[in-house]
C-alpha positions as CSV (number, residue, x, y, z in Angstrom):
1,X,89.0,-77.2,-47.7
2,X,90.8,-76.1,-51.0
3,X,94.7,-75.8,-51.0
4,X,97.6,-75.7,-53.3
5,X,99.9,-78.4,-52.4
6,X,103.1,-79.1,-53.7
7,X,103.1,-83.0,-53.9
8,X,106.7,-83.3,-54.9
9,X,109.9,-81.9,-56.2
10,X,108.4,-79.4,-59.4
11,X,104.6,-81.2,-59.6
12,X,102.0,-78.6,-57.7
13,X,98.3,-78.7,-57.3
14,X,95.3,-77.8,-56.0
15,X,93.5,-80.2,-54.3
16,X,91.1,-80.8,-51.1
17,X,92.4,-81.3,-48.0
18,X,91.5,-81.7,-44.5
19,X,90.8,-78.9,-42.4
20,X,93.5,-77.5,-39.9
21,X,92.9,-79.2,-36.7
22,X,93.1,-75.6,-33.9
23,X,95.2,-76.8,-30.2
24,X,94.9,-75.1,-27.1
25,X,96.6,-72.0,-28.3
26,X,96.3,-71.5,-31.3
27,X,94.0,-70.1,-34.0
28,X,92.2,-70.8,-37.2
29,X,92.6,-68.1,-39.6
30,X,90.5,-67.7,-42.9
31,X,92.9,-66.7,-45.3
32,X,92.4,-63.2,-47.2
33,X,95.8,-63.2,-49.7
34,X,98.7,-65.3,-49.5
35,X,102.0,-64.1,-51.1
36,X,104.5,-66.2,-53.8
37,X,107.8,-65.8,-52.2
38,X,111.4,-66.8,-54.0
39,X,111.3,-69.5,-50.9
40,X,108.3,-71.3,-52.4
41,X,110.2,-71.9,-55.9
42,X,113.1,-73.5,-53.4
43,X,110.4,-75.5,-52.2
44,X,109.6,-76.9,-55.1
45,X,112.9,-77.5,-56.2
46,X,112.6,-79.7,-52.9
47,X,114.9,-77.3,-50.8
48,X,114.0,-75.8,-47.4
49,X,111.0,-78.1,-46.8
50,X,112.3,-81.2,-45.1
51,X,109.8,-83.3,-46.7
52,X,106.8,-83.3,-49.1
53,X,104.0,-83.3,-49.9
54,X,103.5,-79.6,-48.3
55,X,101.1,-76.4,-48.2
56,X,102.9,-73.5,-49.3
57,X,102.6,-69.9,-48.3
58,X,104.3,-67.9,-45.8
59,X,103.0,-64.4,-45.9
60,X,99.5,-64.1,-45.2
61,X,96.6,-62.3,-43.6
62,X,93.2,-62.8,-42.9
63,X,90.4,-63.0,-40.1
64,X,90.0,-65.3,-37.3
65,X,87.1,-67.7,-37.2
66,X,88.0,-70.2,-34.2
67,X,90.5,-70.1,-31.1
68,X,91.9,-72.4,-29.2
69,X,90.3,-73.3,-25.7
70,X,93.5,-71.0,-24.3
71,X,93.4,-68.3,-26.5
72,X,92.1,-65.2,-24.3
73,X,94.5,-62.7,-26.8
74,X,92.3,-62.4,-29.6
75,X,88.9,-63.5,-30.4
76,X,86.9,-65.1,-33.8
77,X,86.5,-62.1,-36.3
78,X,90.0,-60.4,-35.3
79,X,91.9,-59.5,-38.4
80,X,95.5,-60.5,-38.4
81,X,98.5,-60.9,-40.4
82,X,100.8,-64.1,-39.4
83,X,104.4,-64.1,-38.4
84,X,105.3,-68.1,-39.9
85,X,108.4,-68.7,-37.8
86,X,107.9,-71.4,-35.6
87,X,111.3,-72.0,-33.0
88,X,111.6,-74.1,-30.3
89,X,112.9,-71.9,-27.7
90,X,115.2,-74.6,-26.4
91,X,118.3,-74.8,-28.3
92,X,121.5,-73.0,-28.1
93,X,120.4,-70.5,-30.5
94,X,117.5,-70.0,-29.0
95,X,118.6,-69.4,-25.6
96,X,120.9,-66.7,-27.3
97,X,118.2,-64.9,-28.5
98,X,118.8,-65.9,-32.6
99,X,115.5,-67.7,-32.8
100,X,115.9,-67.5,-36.7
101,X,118.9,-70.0,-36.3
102,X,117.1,-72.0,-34.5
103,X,118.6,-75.9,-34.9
104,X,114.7,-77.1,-35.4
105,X,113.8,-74.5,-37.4
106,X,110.3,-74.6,-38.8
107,X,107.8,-72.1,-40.4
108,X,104.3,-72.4,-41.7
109,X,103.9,-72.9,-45.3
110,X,107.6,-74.2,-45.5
111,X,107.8,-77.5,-43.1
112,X,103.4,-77.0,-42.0
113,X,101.0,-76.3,-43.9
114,X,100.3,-73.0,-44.7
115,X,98.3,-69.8,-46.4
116,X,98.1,-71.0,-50.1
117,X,94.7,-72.7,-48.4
118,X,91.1,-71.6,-47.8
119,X,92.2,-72.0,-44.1
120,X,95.1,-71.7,-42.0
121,X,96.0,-72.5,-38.1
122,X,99.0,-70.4,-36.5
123,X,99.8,-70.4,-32.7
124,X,98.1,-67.0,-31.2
125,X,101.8,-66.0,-30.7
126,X,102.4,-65.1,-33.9
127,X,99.6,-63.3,-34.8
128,X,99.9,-59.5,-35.0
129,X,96.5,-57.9,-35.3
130,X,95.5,-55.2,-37.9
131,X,94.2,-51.7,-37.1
132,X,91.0,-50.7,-39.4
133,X,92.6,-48.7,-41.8
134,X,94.8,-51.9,-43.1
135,X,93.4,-53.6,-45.9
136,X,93.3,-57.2,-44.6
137,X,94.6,-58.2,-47.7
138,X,97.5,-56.3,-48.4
139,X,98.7,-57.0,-44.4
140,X,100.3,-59.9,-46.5
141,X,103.2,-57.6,-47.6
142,X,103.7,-57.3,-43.5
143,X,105.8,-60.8,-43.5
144,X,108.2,-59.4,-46.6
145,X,108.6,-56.6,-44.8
146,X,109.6,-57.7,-41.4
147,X,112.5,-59.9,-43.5
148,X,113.5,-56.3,-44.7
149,X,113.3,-54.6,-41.0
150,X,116.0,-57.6,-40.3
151,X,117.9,-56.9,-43.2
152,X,118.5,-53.8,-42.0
153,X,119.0,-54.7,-38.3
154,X,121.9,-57.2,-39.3
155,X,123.2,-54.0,-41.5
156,X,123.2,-51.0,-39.1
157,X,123.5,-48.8,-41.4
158,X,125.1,-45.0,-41.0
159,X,123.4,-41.6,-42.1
160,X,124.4,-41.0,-45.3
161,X,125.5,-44.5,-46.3
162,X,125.9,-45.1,-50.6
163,X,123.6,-48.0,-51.2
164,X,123.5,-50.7,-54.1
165,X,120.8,-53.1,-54.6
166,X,121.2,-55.4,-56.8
167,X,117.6,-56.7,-58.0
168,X,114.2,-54.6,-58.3
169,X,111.5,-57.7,-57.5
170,X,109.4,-57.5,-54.1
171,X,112.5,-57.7,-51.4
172,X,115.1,-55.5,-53.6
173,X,112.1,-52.5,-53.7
174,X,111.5,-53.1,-49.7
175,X,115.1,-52.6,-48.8
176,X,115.0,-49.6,-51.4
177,X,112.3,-48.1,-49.1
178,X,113.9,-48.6,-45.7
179,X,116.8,-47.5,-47.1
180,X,115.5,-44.4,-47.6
181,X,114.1,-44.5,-43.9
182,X,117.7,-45.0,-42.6
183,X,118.7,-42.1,-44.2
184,X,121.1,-43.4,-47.0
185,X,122.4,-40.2,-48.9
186,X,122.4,-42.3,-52.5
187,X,120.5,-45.7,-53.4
188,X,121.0,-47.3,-57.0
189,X,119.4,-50.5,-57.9
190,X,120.8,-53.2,-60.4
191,X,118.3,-55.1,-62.8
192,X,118.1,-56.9,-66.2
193,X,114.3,-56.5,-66.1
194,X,113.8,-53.1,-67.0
195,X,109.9,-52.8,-66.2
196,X,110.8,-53.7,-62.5
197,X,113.4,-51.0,-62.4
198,X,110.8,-48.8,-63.8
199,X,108.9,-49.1,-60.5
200,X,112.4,-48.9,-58.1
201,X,112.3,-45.4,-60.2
202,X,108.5,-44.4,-59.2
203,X,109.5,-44.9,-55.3
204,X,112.1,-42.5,-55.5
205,X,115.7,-44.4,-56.2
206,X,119.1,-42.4,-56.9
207,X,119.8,-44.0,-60.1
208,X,119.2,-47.2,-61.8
209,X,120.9,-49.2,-64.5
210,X,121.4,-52.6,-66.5
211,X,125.0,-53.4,-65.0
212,X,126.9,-51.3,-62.4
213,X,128.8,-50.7,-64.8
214,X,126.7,-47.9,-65.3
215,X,126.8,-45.8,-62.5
216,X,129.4,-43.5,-62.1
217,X,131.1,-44.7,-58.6
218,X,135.1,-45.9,-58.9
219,X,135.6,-46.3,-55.4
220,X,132.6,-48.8,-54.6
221,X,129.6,-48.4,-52.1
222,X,129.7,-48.5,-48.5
223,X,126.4,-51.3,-48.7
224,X,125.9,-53.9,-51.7
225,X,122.3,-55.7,-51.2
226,X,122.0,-58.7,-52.7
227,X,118.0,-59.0,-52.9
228,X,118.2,-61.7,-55.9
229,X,119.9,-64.6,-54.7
230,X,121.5,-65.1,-58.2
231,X,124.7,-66.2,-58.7
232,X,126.5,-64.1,-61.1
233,X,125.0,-61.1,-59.5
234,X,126.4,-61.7,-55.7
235,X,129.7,-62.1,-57.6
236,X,129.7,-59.0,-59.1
237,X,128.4,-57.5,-55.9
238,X,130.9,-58.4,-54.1
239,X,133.6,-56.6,-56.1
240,X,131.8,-53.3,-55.3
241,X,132.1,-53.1,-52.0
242,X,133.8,-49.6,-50.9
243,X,136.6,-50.0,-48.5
244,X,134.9,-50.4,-44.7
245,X,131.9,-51.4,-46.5
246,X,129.5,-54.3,-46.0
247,X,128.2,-56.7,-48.1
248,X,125.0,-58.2,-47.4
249,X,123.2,-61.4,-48.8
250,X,119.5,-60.9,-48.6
251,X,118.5,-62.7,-51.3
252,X,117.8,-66.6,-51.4
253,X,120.2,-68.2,-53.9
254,X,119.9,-72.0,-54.6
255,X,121.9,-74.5,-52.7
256,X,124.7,-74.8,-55.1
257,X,125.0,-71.7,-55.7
258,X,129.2,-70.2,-55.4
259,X,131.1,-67.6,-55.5
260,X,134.8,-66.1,-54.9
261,X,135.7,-64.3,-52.5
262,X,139.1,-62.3,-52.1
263,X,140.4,-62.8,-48.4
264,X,143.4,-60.5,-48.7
265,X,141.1,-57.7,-50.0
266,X,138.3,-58.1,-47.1
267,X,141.1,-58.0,-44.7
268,X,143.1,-55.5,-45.9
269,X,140.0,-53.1,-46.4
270,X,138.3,-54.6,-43.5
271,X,134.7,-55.5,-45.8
272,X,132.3,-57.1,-43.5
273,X,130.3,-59.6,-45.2
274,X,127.3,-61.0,-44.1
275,X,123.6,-62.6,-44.1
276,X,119.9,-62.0,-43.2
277,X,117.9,-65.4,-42.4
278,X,114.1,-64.5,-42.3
279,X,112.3,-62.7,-39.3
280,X,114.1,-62.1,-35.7
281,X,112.2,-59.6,-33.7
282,X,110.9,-57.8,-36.5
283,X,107.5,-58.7,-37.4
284,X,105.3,-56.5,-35.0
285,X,108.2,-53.5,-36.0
286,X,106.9,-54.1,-39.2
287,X,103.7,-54.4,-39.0
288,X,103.7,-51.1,-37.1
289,X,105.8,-49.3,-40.1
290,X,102.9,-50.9,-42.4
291,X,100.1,-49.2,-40.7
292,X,102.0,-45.7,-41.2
293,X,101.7,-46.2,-44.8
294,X,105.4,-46.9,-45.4
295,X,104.7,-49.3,-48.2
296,X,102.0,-48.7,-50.9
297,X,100.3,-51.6,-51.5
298,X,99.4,-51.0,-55.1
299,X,102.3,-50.6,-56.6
300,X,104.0,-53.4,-54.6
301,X,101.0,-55.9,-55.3
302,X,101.0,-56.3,-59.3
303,X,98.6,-59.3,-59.4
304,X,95.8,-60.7,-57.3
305,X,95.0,-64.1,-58.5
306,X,92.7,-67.1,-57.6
307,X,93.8,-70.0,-55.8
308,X,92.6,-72.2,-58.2
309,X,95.6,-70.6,-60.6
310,X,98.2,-71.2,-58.2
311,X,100.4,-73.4,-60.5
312,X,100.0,-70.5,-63.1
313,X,101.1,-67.9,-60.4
314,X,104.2,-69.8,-59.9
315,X,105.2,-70.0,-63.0
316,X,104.8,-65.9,-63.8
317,X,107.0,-65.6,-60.7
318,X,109.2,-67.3,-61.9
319,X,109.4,-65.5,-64.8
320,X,110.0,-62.6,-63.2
321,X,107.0,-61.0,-64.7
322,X,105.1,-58.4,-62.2
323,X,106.1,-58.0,-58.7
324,X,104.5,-59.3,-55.8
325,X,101.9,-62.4,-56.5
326,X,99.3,-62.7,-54.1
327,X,96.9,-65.5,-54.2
328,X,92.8,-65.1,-53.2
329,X,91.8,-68.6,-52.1
């Protein structure tokens, strides 16, 4: 079959390779779309994955065409998006219910192979199946999601909560939207890129601007979202929390990423600050806020591209140019 593989640290291409071998339980999914995620630049910077070469793609949807001889959940020509975490239910984490910190921590498309293929193989367990009136390819946006749904589980937020999101891309326009479900009274979004804050302002957003700066709010916000993972910007964030506020770091930032924190400020206004690591318990909540409609799939998808362009793909991500990337192998 036909997959993008990234063969080492920065070199990607698209190349044959052998066909996913399906076990006892698990399935073979033909993959519709398969979504470019921050995580698969990390990858190629040769972070996250423990080693190469590797199939990328973590988000992804398509139809089942074999099972494995104990699958009895689903059946060939079920259409399903793919939750990519893979635990291993055994370690101390794990036995504490925090699968996502799980000390063997896997996922497809970061350490297996994964949706940036013609085909794909994904224990039946993770598998969420789509109701008819989800496009099978836009059920790829369910995996963003679910990493937003556990955004805002580690957050728990109040009503009327003042909101700053600092970055407009894919994840930063997710978290706008549940933000909105959780009943925030304001949101304002942060962004250099002006065309993506164009979009935070079609899907409703308080305010947005260039630099906080901007906005008119002295006494800080009771959330700050990181959704960017960039350095300077999770500085800045941090300086405006409110007092009894949280700060949380959604965003992926590199590994030697730093910042400075004030410790007699966090304790003496008691700021929380914390992080969200991927799916835990979300992805079927997700999925299920999907199918209401909760996302809109054309204005979060900017670009539907060919496999065979996969490198290109990359590259406009990384750019920063359009919003979500899927890929059509």
């Amino acid at each position: 079959m036909k997959a993008a593989v990234i063969t080492g640290v920065g070199s990607v291409e698209v190349t044959t390779v052998d066909d996913p071998v399906c076990g006892p339980r698990q399935v073979v999914v033909d993959v519709a779309a398969c979504g470019l995620c921050g995580t698969d630049l990390h990858i190629l910077q040769g972070e996250f994955a423990p080693t190469l070469p590797v199939v990328p793609g973590h988000e992804f949807a398509g139809t089942i065409v074999e099972i494995g001889s104990q699958v009895n959940e689903l059946k060939v020509g079920d259409r399903v998006a793919v939750d990519p975490s893979l635990y291993c239910h055994e370690c101390r984490m794990c036995r504490a219910g925090r699968n996502n910190l799980c000390e063997r921590w896997a996922a497809i498309g970061v350490t297996t192979s994964g949706g940036a293929a013609e085909f794909a193989v994904a224990p039946v367990a993770n598998c969420v199946k789509l109701p008819d009136h989800v496009r099978t390819e836009d059920a790829a946006l369910i995996e963003p999601l679910s990493c937003a749904v556990r955004g805002y589980d580690v957050l728990r937020s109040q009503m009327a909560s003042r909101v700053l999101i600092y970055g407009s891309g894919t994840m930063g326009l997710m978290m706008l939207q549940l933000g909105k479900l959780t009943g925030a009274s304001s949101i304002e979004v942060v962004d250099l890129n002006a065309e993506r804050l164009e979009t935070a302002v079609k899907l409703g957003v308080t305010a947005v601007a260039g630099s906080a700066d901007e906005l008119d709010r002295p006494e800080g916000w009771d959330v700050v979202i990181d959704a960017t993972g960039n350095e300077k910007a999770i500085q800045d964030g941090l300086g405006r929390v409110a007092k009894g506020g949280t700060f949380l770091q959604f965003g992926v930032s590199d590994y030697a990423a730093r910042v400075t924190i004030e410790p007699y400020k966090i304790y003496n206004q008691e700021i929380t600050i914390t992080g969200s690591m991927a799916v835990l318990h979300s992805f079927e909540r997700a999925a299920d806020l999907f199918a209401t409609g909760v996302l809109d799939p054309e204005i979060f998808i900017s670009d539907r591209v060919p496999l065979d362009d996969y490198a290109g793909a990359l590259d406009q991500f990384r750019a920063g140019k359009g919003r979500k990337i899927q890929v059509l192998p």
